[in-house]
C-alpha positions in Angstrom: 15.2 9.1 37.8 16.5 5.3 38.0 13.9 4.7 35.3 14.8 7.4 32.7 18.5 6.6 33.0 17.7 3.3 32.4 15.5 3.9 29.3 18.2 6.2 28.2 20.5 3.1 28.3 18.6 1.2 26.5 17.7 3.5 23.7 21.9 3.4 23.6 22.1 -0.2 23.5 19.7 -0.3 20.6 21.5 2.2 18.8 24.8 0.4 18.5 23.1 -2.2 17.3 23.8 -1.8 13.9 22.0 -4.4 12.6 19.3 -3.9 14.2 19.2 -0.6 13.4 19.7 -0.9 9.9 16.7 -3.6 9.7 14.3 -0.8 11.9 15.2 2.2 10.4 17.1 1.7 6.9 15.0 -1.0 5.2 11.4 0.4 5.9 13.0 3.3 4.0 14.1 1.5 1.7 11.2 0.0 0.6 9.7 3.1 0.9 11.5 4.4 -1.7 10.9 1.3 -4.1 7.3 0.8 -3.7 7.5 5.1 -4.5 9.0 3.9 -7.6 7.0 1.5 -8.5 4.0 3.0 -7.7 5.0 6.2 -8.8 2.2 7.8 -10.9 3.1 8.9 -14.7 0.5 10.5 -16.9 0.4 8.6 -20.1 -1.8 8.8 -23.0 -2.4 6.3 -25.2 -1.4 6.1 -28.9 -3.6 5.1 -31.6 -2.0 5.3 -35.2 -4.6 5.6 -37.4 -4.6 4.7 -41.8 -7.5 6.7 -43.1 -8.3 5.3 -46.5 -11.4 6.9 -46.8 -10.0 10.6 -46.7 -14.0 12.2 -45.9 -16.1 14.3 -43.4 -17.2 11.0 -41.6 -13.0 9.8 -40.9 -12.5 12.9 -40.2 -14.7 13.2 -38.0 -13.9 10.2 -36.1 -10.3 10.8 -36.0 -10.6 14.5 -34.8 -13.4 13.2 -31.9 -10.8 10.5 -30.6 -8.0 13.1 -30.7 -10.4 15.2 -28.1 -10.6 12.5 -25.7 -7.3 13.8 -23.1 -6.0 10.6 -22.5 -6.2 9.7 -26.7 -2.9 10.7 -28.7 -4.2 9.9 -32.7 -1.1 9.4 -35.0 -2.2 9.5 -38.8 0.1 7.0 -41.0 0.2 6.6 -44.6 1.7 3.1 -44.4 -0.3 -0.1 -42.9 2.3 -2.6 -43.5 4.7 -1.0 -41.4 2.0 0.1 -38.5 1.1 -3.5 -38.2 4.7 -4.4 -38.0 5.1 -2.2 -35.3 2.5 -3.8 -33.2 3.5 -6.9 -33.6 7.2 -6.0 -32.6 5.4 -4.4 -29.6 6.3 -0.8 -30.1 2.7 0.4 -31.0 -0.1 -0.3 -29.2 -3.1 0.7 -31.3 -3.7 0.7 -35.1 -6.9 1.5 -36.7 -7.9 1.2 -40.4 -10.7 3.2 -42.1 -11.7 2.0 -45.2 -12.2 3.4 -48.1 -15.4 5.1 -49.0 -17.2 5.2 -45.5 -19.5 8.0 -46.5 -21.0 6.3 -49.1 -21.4 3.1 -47.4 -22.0 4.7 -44.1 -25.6 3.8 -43.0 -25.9 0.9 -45.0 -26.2 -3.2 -44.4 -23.6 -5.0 -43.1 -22.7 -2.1 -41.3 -19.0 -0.9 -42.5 -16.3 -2.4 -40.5 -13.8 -0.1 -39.0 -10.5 -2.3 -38.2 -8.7 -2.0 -35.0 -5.4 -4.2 -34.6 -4.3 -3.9 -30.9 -1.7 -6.1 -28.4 -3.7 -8.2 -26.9 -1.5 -8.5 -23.9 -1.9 -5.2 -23.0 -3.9 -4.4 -19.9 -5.3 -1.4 -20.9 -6.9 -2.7 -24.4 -10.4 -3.7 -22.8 -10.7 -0.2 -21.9 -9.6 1.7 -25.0 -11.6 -0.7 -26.8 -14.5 -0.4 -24.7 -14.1 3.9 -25.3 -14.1 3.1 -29.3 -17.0 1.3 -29.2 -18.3 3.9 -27.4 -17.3 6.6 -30.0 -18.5 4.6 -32.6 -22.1 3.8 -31.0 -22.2 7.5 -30.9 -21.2 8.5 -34.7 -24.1 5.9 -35.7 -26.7 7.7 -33.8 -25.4 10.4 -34.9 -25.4 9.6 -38.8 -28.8 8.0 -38.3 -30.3 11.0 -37.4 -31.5 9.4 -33.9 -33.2 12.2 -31.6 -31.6 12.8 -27.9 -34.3 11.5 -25.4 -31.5 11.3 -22.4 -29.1 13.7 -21.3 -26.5 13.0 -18.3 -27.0 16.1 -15.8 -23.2 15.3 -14.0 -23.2 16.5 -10.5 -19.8 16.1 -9.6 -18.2 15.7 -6.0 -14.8 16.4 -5.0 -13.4 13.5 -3.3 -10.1 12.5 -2.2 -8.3 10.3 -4.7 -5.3 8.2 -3.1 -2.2 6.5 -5.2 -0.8 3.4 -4.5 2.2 4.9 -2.5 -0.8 6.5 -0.5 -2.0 3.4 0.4 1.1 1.5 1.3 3.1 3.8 3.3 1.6 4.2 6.9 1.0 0.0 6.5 5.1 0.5 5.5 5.3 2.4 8.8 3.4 -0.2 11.0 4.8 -3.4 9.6 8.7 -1.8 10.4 7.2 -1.2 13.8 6.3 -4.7 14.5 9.0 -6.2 12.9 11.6 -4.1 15.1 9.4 -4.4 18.0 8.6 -7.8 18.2 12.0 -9.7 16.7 13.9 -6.7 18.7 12.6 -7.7 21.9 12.8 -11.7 21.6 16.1 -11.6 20.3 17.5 -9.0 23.2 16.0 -10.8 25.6 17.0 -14.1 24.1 20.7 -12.7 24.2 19.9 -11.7 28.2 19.1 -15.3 29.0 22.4 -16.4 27.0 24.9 -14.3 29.4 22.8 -15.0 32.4 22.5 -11.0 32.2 18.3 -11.9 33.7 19.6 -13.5 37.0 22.0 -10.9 37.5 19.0 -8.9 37.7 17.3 -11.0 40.3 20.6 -10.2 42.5 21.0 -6.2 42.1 18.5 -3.6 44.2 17.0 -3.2 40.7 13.3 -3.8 40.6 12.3 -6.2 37.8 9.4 -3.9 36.6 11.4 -1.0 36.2 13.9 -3.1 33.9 10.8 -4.0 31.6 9.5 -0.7 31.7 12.7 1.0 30.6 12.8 -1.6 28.2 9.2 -1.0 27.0 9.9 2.9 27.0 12.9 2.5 24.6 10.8 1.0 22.1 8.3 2.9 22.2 10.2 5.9 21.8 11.8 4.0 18.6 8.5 3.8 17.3 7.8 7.1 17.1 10.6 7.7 15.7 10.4 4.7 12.9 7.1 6.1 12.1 8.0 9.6 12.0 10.9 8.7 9.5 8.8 6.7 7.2 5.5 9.4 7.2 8.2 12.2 6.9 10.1 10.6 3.9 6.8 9.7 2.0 5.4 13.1 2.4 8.5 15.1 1.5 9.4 12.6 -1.4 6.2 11.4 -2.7 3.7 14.0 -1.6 2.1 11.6 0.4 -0.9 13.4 2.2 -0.3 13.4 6.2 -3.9 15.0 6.7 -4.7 13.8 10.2 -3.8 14.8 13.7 0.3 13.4 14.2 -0.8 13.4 18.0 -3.3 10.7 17.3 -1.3 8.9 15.0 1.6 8.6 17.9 -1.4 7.1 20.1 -2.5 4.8 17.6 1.3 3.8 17.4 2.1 3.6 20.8 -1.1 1.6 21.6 -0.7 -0.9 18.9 3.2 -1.2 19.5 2.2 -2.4 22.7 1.0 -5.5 21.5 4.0 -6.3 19.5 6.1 -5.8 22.6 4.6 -7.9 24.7 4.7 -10.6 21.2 8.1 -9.7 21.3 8.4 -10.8 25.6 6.5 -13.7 24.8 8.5 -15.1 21.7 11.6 -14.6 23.6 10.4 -16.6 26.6 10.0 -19.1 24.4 13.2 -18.8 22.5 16.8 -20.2 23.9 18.9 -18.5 21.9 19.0 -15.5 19.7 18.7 -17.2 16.7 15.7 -19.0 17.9 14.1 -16.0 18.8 14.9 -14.5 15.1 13.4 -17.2 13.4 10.1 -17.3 16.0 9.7 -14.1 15.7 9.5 -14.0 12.0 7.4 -16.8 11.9 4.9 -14.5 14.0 5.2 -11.5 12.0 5.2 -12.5 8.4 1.6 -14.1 8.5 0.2 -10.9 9.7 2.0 -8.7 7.1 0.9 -10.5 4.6 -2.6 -10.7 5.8 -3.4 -7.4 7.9 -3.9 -5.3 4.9 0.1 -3.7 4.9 -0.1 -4.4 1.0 -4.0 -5.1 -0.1 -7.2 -4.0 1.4 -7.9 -7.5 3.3 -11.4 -7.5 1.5 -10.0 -9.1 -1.2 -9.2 -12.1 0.5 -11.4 -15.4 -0.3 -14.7 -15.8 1.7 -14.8 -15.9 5.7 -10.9 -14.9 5.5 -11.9 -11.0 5.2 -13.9 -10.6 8.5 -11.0 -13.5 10.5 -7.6 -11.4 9.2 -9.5 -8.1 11.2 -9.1 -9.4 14.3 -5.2 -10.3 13.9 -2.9 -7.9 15.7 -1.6 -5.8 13.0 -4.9 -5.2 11.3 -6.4 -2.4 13.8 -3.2 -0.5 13.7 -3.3 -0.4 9.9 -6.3 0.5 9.7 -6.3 3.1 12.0 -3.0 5.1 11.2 -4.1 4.8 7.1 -7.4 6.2 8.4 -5.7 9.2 10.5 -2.9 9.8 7.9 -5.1 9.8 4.8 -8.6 10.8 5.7 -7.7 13.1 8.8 -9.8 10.8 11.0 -9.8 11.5 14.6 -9.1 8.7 17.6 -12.8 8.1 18.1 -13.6 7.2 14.8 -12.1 3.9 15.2 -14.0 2.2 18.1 -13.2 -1.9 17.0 -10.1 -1.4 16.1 -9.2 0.3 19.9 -11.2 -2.5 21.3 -9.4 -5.2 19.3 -6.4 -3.9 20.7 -7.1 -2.7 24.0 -8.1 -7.0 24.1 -5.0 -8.1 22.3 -2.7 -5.7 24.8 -4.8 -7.9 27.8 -4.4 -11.1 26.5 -0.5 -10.6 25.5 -0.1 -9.1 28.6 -1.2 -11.5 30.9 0.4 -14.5 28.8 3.9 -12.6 29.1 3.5 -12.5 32.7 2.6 -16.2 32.9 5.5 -17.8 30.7 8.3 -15.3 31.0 11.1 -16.5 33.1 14.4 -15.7 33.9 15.9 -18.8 33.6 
């Protein structure tokens, strides 16, 4: 009974902090909400004026194929000056010129030269350049007469395609765990030591376990809760696929929050006064956001770095709650990563027992 009223205490301590608050419930949302902007997915097809000079079946031909492609919007002008202008004021994209009389040169040597005056600092002009090659390759077998020897027989497979706001949200979720978790507990414990509120303690019937427990409870009930917000918010405003078991996600949450507590016990020993512990405690959790896959899949990082950044607190719980959420993955599927923390829970553990003091 003694424990729950305590952990109820606590969760009401946390609460008025609004600061606190604000930093574990407000801003994961809020960068929710921007990367879901950012990241947002818009359909847009790609414009390609076009100044047919040659006016035959072969331009037509050309023109009508492109128009096919989905993603291909063909705009026939009359006027190259001004399309030309507008690609160099960056307001067109694309421009091709046909010449006049392809027909009658089609076929012949030098092959006709079909004129395509792009933006070179546009991403996306190695790919539609690489499809009008394409196209073109094709129209020259085709005028040649050349017999199909290969056919593509496509077997398609439905597989599960995930945006960018797919990928980032449950590492969203995680990294505003261990940030509240970890800076949340130095710095209240850091502001314990300050008002001698720890040796109080020592003098009161109260049993120093159950005061770390309650403590320990009240974050992890704010976890749940983070994570619930941040999930809940993608999913409702983003469509973001929650396809796994919320059950297991909670244990993957509550096991790798853990962790950060006991980070968060051990940065605070360390720390003599709350702004100490602020300042430790980011210095402990910025190297593994920016490392434990929150933002990029950590096999794009440089050589031995991809296989070092696994093993980094942070990285099994990303990678398990993205696996759950996205891919409906059950607990057992993820072996190392409950290994890696299962270890990282001992090791944090028994180093918060050895330097925590409450002087």
């Amino acid at each position: 009974m003694l424990l729950i009223q305590l952990t109820i205490a606590n969760v009401k301590m946390i609460v008025r902090n609004r600061q606190a608050l604000f930093w574990a419930m407000a801003f994961p949302l809020v960068m929710v909400v921007i990367f879901g902007l950012i990241a947002q997915d818009r359909v847009s097809n790609t414009t390609i004026a076009v100044v047919d000079y040659a006016q035959d079946d072969i331009s037509g031909q050309l023109i009508q194929n492109l128009a096919d492609v989905e993603f291909f919007n063909m705009d026939v002008r009359q006027d190259e000056e001004a399309a030309r202008q507008e690609v160099a004021d960056d307001d067109l994209n694309f421009l091709m010129i046909i010449p006049q009389g392809l027909a009658s040169k089609a076929g012949q040597t030098p092959p006709v030269e079909i004129a395509l005056v792009y933006d070179d600092t546009n991403q996306t002009s190695g790919v539609i350049l690489g499809a009008v090659s394409r196209f073109l390759d094709q129209m020259n077998l085709d005028i040649a007469g050349a017999p199909t020897l290969l056919v593509l027989a496509p077997e398609g497979i439905l597989t599960e395609e995930f945006s960018f706001i797919d990928f980032i949200l449950p590492g969203i979720a995680v990294w505003g765990i261990m940030s509240f978790s970890v800076i949340g507990v130095a710095t209240s414990i850091a502001n314990y030591r300050e008002k001698k509120i720890l040796r109080r303690i020592l003098a009161t019937p109260l049993k120093v376990r159950t005061f770390f427990i309650a403590q320990v409870l009240a974050y992890l009930g704010l976890a749940l809760i983070q994570a619930g917000l941040i999930l809940g918010l993608g999913a409702l405003v983003y469509d973001v696929p929650v396809s796994g078991n919320i059950l297991v996600i909670g244990l993957f949450i509550l096991l790798g929050n853990l962790v950060f507590l006991n980070l968060g016990f051990i940065v605070g020993a360390y720390s003599k006064s709350v702004q100490a512990a602020s300042g430790l405690g980011n210095l402990v959790v910025l190297p593994m956001l920016m490392f434990s896959g929150v933002f990029f899949p950590p096999d794009v990082l440089p050589g031995v770095l991809t296989s070092v950044v696994g093993f980094l607190p942070l990285a099994p719980m990303v990678e398990a709650v993205r696996g759950v959420t996205l891919e409906a993955k059950g607990f057992t599927d993820f072996p190392l990563e409950i290994g890696i923390m299962a270890l990282w829970i001992a090791l944090t553990s028994l180093v918060a027992i050895k330097v925590f003091r409450f002087q």
